[in-house]
C-alpha positions as CSV (number, residue, x, y, z in Angstrom):
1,X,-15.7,-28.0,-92.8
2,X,-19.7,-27.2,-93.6
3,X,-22.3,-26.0,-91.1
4,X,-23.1,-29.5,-90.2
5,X,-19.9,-30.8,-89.5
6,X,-19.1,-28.2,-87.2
7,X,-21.9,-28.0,-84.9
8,X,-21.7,-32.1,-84.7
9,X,-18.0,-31.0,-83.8
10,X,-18.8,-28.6,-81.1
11,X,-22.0,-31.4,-79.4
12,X,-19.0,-34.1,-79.6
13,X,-16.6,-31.7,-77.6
14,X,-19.5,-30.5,-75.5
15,X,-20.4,-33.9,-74.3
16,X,-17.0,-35.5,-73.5
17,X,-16.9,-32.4,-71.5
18,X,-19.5,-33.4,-69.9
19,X,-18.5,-36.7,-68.9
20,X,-15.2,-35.3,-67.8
21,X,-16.8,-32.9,-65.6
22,X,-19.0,-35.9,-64.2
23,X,-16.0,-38.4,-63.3
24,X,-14.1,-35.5,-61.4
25,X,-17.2,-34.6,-59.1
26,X,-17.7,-38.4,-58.6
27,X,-14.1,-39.1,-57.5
28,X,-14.0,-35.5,-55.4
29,X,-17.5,-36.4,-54.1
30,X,-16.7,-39.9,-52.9
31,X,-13.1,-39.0,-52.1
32,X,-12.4,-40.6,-48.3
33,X,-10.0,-37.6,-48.0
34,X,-13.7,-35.3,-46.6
35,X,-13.4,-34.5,-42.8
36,X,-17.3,-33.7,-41.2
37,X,-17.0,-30.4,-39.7
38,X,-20.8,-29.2,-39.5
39,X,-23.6,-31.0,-39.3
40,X,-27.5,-30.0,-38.5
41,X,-30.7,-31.7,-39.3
42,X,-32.7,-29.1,-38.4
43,X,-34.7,-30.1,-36.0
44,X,-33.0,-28.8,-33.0
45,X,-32.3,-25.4,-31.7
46,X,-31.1,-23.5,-34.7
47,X,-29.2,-21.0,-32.4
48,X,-27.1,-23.6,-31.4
49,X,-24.9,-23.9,-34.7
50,X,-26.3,-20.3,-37.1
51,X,-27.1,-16.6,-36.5
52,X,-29.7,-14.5,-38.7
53,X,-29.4,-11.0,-40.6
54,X,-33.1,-9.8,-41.4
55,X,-35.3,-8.7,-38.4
56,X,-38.3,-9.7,-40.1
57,X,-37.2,-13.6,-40.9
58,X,-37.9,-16.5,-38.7
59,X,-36.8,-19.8,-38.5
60,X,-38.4,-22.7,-37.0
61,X,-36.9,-26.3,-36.0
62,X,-39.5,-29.0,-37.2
63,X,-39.7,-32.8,-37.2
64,X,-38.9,-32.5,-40.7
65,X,-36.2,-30.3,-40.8
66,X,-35.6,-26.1,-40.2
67,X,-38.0,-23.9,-41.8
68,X,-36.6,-20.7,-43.1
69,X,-39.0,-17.6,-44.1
70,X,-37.4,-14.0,-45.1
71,X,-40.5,-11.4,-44.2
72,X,-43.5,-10.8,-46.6
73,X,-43.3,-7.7,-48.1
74,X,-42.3,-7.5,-51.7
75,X,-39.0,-5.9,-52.7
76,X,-37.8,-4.5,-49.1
77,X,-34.9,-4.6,-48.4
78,X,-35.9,-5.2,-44.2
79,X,-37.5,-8.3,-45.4
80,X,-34.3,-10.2,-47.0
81,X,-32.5,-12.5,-44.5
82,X,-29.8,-14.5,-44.2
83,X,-29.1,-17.4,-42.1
84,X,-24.9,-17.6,-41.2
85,X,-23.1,-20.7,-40.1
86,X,-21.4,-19.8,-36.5
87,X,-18.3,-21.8,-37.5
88,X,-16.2,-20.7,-40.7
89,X,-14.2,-23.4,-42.9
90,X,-11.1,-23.6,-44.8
91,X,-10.0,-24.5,-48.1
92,X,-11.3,-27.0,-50.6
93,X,-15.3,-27.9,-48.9
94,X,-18.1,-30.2,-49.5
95,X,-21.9,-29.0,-48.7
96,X,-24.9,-32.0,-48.5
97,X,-28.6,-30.9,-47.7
98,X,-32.1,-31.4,-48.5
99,X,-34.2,-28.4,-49.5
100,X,-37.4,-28.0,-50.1
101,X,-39.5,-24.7,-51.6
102,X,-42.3,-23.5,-49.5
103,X,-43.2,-20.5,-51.8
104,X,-44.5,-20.2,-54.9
105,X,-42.6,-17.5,-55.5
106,X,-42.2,-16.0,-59.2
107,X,-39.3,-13.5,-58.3
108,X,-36.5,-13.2,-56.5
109,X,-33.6,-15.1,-55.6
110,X,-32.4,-18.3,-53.0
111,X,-28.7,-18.2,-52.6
112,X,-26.0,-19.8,-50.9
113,X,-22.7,-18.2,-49.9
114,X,-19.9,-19.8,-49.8
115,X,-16.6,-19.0,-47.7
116,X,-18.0,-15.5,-46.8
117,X,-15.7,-12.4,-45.0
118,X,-15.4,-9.2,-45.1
119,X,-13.3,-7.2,-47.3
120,X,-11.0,-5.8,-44.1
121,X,-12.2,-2.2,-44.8
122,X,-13.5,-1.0,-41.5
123,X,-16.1,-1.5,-40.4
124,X,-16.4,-4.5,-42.5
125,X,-14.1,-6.6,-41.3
126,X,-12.8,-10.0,-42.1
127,X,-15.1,-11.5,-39.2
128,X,-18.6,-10.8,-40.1
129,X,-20.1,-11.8,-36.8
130,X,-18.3,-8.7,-35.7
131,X,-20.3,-6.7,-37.9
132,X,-24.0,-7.9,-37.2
133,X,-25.6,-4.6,-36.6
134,X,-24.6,-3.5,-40.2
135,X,-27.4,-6.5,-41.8
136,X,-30.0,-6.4,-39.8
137,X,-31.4,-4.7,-42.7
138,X,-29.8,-7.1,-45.0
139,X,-29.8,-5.0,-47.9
140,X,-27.8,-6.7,-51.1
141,X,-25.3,-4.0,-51.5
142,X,-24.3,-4.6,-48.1
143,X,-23.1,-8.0,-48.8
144,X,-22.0,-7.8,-52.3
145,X,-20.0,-4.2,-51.5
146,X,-18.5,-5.8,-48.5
147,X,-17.8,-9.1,-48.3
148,X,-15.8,-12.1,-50.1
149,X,-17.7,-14.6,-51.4
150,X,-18.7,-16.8,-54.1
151,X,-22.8,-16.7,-54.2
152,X,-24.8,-19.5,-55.8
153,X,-28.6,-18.3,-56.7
154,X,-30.6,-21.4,-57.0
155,X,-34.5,-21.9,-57.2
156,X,-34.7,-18.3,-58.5
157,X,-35.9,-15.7,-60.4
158,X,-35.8,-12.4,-62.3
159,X,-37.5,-9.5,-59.9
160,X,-39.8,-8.6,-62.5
161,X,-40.8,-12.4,-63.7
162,X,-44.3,-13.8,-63.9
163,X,-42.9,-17.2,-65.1
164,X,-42.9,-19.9,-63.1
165,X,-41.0,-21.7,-65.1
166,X,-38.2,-19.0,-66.1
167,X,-35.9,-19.9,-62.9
168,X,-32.3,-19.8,-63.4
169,X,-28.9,-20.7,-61.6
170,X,-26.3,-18.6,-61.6
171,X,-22.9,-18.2,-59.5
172,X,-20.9,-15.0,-58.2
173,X,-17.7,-13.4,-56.4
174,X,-18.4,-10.7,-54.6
175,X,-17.1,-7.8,-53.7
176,X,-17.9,-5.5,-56.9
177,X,-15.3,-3.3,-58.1
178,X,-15.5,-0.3,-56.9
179,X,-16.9,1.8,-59.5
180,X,-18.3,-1.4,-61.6
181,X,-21.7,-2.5,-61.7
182,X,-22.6,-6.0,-59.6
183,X,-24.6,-7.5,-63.0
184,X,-22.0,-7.5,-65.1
185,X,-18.6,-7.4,-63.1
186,X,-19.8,-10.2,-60.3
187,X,-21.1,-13.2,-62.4
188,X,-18.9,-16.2,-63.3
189,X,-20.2,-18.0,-66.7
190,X,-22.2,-19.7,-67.4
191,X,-25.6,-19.0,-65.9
192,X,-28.5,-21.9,-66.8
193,X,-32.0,-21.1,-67.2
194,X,-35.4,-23.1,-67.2
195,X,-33.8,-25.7,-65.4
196,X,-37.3,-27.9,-64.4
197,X,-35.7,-27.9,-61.1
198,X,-36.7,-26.5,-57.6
199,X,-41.0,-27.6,-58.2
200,X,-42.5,-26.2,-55.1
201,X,-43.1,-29.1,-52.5
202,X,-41.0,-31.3,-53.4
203,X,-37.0,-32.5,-52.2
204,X,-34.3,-31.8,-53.9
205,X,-30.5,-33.4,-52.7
206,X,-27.9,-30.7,-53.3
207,X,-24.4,-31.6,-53.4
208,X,-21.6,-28.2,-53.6
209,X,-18.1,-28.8,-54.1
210,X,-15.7,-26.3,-54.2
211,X,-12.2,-26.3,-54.9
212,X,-9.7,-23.8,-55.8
213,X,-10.4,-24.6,-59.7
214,X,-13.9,-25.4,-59.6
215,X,-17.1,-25.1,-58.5
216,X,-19.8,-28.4,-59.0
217,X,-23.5,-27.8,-58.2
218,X,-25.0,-31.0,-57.6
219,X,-29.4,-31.4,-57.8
220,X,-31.2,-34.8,-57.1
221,X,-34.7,-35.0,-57.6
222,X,-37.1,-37.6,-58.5
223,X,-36.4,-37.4,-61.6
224,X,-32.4,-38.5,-61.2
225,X,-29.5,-36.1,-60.5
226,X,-28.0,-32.9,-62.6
227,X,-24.9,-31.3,-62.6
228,X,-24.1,-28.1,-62.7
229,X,-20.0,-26.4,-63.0
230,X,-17.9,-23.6,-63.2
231,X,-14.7,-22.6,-63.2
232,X,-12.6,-20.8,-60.8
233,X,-9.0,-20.5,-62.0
234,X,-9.5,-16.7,-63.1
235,X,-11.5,-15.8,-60.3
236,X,-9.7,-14.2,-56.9
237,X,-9.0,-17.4,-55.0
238,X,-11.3,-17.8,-51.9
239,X,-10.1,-19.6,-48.8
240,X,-11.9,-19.7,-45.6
241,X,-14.8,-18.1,-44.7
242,X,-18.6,-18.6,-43.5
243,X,-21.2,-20.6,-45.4
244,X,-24.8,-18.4,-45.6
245,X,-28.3,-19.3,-46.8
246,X,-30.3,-15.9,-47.9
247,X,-33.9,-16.0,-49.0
248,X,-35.1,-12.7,-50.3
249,X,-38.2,-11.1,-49.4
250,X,-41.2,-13.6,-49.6
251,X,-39.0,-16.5,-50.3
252,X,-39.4,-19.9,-47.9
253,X,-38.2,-23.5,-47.9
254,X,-37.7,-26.1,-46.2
255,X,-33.5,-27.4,-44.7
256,X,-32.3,-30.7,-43.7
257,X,-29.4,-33.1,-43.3
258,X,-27.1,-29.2,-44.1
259,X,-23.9,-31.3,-43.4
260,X,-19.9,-29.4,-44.0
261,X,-16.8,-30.8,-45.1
262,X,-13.3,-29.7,-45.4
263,X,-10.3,-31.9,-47.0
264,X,-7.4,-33.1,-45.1
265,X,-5.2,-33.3,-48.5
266,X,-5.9,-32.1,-52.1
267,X,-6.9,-33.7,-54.7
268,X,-5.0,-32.9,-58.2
269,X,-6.5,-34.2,-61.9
């Protein structure tokens, strides 16, 4: 087999992947099996149903949803925050909202957290409302020493980037190894780069469904919907835990419609 015939080999296999990938998120995704266990649109009293690391954020309930700032200085680690649900959710979940960038940020990272405890070493322990005091600076090496979770950067950027076009997504499981280093020990493949995605102003739909075997990160914009997957079978399984929107220094946007499922029985492909 030539040159040619293998890399028309390796598009074929690609794109049946593809379409595999798609028809399991649409059956999990419109499954009747999802239970509603959160639900905000964001224009009432955020303390009702989150709590915030960062003593420089703020969040504000508008008519058109929950606006979310982390502080203003560059690169500070007092200037990260992190908004927490209150309640915590088990096994396989389903994540809808609306965001929307308010920065026009070239650097740093948006990320959601997904099923987040702590590790059970005191003081970090499984609860994490139990160990508030220990974020309010919310340095990253506090969550990703720490806790479990899987972490999804989205709408971001390398810390030294100019681009605005050089954004990437890329998914996690935290705690490092002890002794490891978090950029190559924490990161599930594949990451994607340049995605067009995440244009400052406008409303995207994100969709987030995670099971024990996989992970589907859903986008709707005006310009139609992309999908985005990774696989979970190798990684340390994940079960219950907190959901968390951080927004590094500078970073803002815009939440709506943030609505939580879990699933009364699994599904199995």
């Amino acid at each position: 087999m030539n040159l040619q015939q293998l890399l028309i080999l390796f598009f074929c296999i690609s794109i049946n992947a593809q379409k595999s990938d798609k028809k399991e998120f649409d059956i999990l995704n419109k499954s009747k099996q999802w239970k509603l266990e959160f639900q905000d649109d964001g224009t009432k009293n955020w303390q009702s149903k989150w709590f915030l690391d960062g003593l420089q954020a703020s969040v504000k309930n508008t008519k058109a949803g929950m606006l979310f700032n982390a502080g203003t200085q560059p690169a500070a680690d007092t200037d990260h925050a992190v908004l927490w649900t209150q309640k915590s959710f088990k096994g396989n979940i389903k994540i809808e909202y609306n965001f929307t960038r308010k920065d026009s940020a070239t650097k740093w990272a948006v990320i959601l957290y997904l099923q987040a405890t702590g590790t059970g070493k005191i003081p970090y322990v499984e609860d994490i409302s139990k160990w508030n005091y220990l974020r309010e600076i919310p340095a990253m090496k506090t969550y990703f020493n720490n806790m479990k979770a899987l972490h999804i950067s989205y709408a971001s950027f390398d810390n030294n980037n100019t681009d605005k076009t050089k954004d990437y997504i890329r998914v996690r499981q935290y705690p490092v190894i002890p002794g490891q280093n978090f950029n190559t020990t924490t990161e599930i493949p594949n990451p994607f780069f340049e995605t067009g995605l995440f244009k400052t102003g406008e409303n995207y739909k994100i969709t987030v469904i995670k099971t024990d075997e996989k992970l589907y990160f859903e986008v709707t914009g005006q310009n139609g919907a992309t999908l985005f997957n990774w696989n979970l079978k190798n990684q340390p399984l994940l079960h219950e835990g907190r959901i968390g929107l951080r927004q590094m220094a500078t970073r803002s946007a815009l939440y709506k419609d943030f609505s939580i499922y879990t699933m009364k029985h699994d599904i199995r492909f």
